[in-house]
LUMLODO-533268 format. One record per residue (C-alpha): x, y, z. Coordinates in nm, 4 decimals. Layout:
BEGIN
{{X Y Z}}
...
This chain:
BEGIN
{{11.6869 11.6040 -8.6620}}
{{11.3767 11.7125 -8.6011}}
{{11.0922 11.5768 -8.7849}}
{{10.9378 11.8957 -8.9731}}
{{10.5929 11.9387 -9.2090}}
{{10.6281 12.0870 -9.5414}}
{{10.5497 12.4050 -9.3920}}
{{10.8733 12.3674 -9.1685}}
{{10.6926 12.3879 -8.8352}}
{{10.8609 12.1074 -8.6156}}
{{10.5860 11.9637 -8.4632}}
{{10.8360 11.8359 -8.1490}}
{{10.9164 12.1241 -8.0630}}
{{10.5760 12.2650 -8.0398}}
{{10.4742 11.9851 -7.8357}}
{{10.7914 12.1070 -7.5854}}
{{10.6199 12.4480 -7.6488}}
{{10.3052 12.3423 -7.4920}}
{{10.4381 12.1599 -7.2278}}
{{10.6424 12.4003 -7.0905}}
{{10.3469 12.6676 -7.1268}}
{{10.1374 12.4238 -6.9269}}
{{10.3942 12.4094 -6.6255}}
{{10.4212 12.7589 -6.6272}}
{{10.0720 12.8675 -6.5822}}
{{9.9952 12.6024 -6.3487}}
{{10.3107 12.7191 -6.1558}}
{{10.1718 13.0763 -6.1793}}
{{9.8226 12.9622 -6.0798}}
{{9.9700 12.7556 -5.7702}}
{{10.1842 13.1068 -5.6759}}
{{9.8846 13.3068 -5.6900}}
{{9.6137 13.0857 -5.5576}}
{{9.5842 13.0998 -5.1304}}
{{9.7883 12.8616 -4.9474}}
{{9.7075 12.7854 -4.6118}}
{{9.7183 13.0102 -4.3250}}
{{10.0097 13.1477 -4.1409}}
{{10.0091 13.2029 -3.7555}}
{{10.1788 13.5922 -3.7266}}
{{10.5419 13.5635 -3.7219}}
{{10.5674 13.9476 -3.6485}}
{{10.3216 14.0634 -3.3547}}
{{10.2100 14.3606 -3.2387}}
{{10.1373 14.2366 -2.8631}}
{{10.4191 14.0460 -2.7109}}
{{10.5293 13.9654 -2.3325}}
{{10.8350 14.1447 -2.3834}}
{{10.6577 14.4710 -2.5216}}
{{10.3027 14.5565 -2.3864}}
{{10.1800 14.8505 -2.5653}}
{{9.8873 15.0829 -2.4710}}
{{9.5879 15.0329 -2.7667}}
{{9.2454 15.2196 -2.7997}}
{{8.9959 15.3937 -3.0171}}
{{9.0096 15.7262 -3.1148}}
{{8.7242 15.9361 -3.0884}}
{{8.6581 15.9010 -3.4433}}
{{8.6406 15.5257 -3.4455}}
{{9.0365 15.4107 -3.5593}}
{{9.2791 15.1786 -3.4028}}
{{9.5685 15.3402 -3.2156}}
{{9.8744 15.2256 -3.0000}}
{{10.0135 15.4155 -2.7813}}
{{9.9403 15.6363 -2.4880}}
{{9.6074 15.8539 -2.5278}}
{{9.7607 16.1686 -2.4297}}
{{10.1128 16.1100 -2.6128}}
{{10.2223 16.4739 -2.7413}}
{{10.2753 16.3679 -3.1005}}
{{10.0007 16.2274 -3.3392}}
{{10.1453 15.9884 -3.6026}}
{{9.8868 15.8672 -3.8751}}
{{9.9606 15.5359 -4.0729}}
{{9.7530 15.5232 -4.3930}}
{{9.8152 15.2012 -4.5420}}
{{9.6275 14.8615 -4.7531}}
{{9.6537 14.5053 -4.6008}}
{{9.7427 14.4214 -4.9916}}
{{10.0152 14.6333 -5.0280}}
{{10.3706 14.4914 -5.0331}}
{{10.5263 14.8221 -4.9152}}
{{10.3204 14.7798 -4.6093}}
{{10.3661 14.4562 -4.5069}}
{{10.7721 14.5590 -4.5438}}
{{10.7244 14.8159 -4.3140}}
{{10.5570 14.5561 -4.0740}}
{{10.7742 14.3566 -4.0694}}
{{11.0956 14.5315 -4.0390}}
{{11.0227 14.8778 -3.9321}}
{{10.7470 14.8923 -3.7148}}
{{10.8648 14.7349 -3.4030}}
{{11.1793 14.9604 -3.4165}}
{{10.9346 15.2665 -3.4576}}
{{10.6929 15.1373 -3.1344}}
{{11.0433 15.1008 -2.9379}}
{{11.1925 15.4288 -2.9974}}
{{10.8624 15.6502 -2.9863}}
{{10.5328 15.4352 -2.8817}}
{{10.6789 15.2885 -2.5744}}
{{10.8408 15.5772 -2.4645}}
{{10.5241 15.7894 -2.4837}}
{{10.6995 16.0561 -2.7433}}
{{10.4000 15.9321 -3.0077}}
{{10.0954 15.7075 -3.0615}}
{{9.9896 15.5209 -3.3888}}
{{9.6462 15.6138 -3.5456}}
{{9.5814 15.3211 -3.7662}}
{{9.3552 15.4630 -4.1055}}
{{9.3315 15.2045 -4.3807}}
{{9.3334 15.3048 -4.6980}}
{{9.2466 15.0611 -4.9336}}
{{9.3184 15.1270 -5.2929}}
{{9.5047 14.8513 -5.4134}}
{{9.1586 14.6472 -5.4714}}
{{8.9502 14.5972 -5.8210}}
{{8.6758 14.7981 -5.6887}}
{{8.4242 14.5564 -5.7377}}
{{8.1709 14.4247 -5.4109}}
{{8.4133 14.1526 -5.3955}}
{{8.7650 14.4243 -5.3696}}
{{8.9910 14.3054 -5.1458}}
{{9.1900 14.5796 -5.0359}}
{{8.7726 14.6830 -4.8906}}
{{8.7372 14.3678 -4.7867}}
{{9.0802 14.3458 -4.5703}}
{{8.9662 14.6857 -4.4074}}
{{8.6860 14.6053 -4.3504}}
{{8.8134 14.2792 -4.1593}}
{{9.0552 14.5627 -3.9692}}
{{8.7214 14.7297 -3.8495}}
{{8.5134 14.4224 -3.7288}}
{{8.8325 14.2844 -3.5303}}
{{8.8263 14.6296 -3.3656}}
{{8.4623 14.5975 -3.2773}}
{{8.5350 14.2937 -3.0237}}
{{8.8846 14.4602 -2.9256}}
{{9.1080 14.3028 -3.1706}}
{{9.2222 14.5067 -3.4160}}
{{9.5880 14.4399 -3.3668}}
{{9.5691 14.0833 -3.3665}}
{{9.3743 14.0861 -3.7013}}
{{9.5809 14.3451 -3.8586}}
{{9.8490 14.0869 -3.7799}}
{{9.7170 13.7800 -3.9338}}
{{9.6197 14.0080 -4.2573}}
{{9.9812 14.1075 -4.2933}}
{{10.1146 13.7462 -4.2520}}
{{9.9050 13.5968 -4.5146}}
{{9.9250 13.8507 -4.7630}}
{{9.9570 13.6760 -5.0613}}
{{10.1962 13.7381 -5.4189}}
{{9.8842 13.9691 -5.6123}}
{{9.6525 14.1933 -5.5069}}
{{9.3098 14.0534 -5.5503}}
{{9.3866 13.6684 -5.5977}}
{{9.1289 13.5091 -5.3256}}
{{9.4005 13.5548 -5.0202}}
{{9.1286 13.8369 -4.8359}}
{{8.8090 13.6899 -4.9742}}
{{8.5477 13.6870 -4.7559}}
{{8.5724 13.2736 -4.6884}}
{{8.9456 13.3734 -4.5780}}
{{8.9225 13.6368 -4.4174}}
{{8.6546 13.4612 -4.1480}}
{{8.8602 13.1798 -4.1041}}
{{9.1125 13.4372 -3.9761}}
{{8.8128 13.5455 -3.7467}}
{{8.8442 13.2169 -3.6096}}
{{9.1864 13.1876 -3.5509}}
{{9.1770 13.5064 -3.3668}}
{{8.9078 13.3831 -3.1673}}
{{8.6268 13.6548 -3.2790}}
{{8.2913 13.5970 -3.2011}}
{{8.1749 13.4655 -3.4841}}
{{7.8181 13.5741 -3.5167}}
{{7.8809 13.9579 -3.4435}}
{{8.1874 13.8834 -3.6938}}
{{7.9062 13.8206 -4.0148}}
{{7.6946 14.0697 -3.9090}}
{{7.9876 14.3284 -3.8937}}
{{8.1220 14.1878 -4.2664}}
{{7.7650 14.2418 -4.3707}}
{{7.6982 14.5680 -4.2595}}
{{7.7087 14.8413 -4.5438}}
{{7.8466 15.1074 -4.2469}}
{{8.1488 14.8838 -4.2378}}
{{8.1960 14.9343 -4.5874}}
{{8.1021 15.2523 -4.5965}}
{{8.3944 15.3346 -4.2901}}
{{8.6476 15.1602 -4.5449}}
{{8.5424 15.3460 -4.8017}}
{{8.5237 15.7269 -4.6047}}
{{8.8997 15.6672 -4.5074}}
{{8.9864 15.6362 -4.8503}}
{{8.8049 15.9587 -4.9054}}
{{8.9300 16.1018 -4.6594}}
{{9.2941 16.0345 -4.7037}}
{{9.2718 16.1314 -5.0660}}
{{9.1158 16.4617 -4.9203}}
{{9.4434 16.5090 -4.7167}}
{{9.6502 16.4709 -4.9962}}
{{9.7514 16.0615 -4.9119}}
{{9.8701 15.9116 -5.2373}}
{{10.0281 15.6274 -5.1740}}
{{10.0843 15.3684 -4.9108}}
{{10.2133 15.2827 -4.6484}}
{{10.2059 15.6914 -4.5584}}
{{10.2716 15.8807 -4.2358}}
{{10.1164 16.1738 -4.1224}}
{{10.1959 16.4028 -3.8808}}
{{10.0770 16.7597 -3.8595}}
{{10.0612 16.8469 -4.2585}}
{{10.3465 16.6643 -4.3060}}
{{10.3242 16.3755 -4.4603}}
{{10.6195 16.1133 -4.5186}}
{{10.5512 15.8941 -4.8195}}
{{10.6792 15.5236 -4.8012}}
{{10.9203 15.3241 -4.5556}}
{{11.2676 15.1960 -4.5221}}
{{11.5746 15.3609 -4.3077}}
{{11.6280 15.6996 -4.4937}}
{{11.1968 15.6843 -4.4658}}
{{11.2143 15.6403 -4.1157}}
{{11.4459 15.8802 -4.0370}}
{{11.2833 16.1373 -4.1714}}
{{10.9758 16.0596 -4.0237}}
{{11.1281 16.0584 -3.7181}}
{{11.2801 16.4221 -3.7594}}
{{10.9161 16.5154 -3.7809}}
{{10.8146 16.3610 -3.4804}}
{{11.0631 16.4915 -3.2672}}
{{11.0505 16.8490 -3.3563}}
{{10.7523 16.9597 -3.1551}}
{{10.9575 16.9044 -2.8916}}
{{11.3111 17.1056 -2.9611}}
């Protein structure tokens, strides 16, 4: 039996108590904290599928051909769970049936509003990353790297600024126009105004699609189906 005070607490089995509380916030800690970085498993830019890229004339990231007859706008946070799903099952599905064909092209606007919005946010911080890739041409690749090593919680160190240039490295960014970008206020200040702007068009949520006034809220098959009933009625 357990031994027990004259109050009846059994001290034992508070000691188990704080064991076991012990293991599980260090196990929570360890979940949350950064691991080490993950080379994309899911790309954008393979051999086996080239796709057109440029810059609109408003300054985002598309893919696709320039002159494509359909306009599809992704608003979505490198933090967001939903997002990275889409990534990595939907997306290369979407750029076979409609980017490669030339029925659409991808207009990438981040929208970051999963983030704490302190100077340190991440969501701003990830975007923000997303716009200084696409300074040297890279956009993809970061966006990429960001979506790989997306960690378990918003906001737990995974896209602080530290992180975030050692993905700079790995994608072989010029490293020097990389902190001056990340320093910039008009970088934040671009993060920010899609936010705005999004909001403005009536973008709640992410990851969000866009085409016309239409605008198809999350992703998965039914999602994607719908979206692509959008896309191809321009053309019936």
């Amino acid at each position: 039996m357990a031994k027990q005070t004259r109050a009846g607490v059994s001290w034992p089995l508070v000691g188990i108590v704080v064991l076991l509380a012990i293991f599980f916030l260090g196990g929570l800690f360890w979940l949350l904290s950064p691991k080490d970085l993950q080379e994309p498993l899911i790309q954008t830019f393979t051999e086996d599928a080239p796709l057109p890229f440029g810059t609109t004339e408003d300054g985002h990231p598309y893919l696709g051909n320039a002159d494509a007859p359909v306009t599809v706008y992704e608003f979505a946070d490198f933090q967001c769970p939903h997002c990275k799903q889409h990534n990595d099952v939907f997306a290369r599905e979407f750029e076979k049936t409609f980017i490669t064909p030339g029925k659409a092209k991808l207009v990438w606007v981040t929208f970051p509003f999963m983030g704490d919005g302190t100077e340190s946010d991440e969501s701003v911080l990830a975007s923000m990353a997303g716009y200084c890739g696409l300074e040297q041409g890279k956009f993809w690749e970061v966006h990429d790297w960001l979506f790989e090593n997306q960690g378990p919680a918003a906001n737990q160190g995974q896209f602080n600024k530290d992180r975030l240039r050692k993905i700079a490295e790995r994608v072989s960014l010029d490293m020097t126009k990389w902190d001056a970008c990340m320093d910039a206020s008009a970088t934040r200040d671009k993060a920010l105004a899609d936010k705005a702007k999004a909001q403005e068009q009536g973008v709640a949520s992410t990851p969000s699609f866009m085409v016309g006034e239409t605008i198809v809220e999350g992703t998965g098959t039914e999602k994607m189906a719908e979206l692509a009933a959008v896309i191809d009625k321009p053309a019936q």
